[in-house]
N, C-alpha and C positions, 0 to 999 in steps of 0.2 A: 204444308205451308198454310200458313194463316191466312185471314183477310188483314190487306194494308189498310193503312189511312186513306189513303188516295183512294181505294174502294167505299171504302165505311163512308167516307165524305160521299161519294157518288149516291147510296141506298138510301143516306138519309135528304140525301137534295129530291130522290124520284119520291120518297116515303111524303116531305113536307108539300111537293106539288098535287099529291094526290089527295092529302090532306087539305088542301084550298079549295081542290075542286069540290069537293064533298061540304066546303063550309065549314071543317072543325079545326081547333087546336088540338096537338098533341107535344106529347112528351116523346123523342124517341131515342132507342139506346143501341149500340152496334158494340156487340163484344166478340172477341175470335173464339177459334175450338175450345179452346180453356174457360171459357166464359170472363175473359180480364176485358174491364171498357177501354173500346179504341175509340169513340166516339159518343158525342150527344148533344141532342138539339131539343131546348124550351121553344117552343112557339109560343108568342107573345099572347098572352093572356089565358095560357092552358093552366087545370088545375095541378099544382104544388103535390098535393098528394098522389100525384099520377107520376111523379119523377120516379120513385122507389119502383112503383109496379111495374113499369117501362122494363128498367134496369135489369127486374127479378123476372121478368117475361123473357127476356134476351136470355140472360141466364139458365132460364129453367129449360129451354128448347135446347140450347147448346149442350148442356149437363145429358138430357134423353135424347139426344141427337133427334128430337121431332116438332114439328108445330107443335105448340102448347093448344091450339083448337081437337089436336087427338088425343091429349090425355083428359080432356075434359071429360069424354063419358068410362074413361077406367078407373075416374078417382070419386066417382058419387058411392053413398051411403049402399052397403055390402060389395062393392068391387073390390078387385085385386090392390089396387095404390090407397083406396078409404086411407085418408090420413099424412097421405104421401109429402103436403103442402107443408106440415110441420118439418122435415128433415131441412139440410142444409144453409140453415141460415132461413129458412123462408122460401119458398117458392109460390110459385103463381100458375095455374094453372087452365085458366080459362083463353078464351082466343086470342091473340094477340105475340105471340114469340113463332117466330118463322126462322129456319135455318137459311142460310146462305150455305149456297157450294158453286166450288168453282169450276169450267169448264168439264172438266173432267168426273164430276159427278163426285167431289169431297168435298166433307161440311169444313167449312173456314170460319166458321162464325152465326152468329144469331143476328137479329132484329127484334125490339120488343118495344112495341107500341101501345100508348094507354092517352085519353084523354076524352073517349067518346064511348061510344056505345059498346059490347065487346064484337061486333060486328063490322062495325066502320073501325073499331083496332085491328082488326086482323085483315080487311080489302085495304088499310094502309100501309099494314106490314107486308104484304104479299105484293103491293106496287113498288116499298124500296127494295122486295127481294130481286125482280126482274131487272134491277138497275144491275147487276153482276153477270 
């Protein structure tokens, strides 16, 4: 079973309050196991080019069923993934895309959040995960 709407809407509501508290805008995106978007929130005056990576953060954690902050040191220069960022369309690979799972310990979806540091991206993303 996927994440519903009615969830996706819940992660990005905990994702945007914990984005206030920290002081930033973000972009965030909520897609189910398939990586298809069920959701997504502009925060007024986040940057534009942060829409896309949001999207591809969600994406690329759903795709490796893992935070995108653990593929960050298998994809540097001589690792196993070196290059990996070019397949499907684009991926994204640094902090920021967090799995969502439900009760029972199955991935229903991603979170991928960009508009800040990659570090306040991913204590963003990791605050709308808890919202499930």
């Amino acid at each position: 079973m996927g994440i519903t709407l009615e969830q996706a809407e819940k992660v990005i509501a905990s994702a945007k309050q914990k984005a206030s508290a920290i002081d930033t805008k973000m972009n965030i995106a909520v897609v189910d196991s398939g990586s298809n978007l069920v959701a997504f929130a502009h925060m007024h005056g986040s940057w534009i080019g942060s829409v896309d990576i949001s999207i591809k953060k969600a994406r690329t954690a759903a795709w490796f069923q893992m935070d995108t902050k653990a593929l960050t040191p298998l994809v540097q220069p001589g690792e196993a993934l070196f290059n990996i960022e070019h397949s499907n369309g684009g991926l994204i690979t640094f902090p920021g895309g967090v799995i969502l799972k439900n009760s029972e310990g199955e991935i229903i979806g991603a979170i991928g959040v960009s508009g800040s540091t990659v570090d306040d991206d991913h204590e963003v993303a990791v605050a709308g995960s808890e919202a499930i």
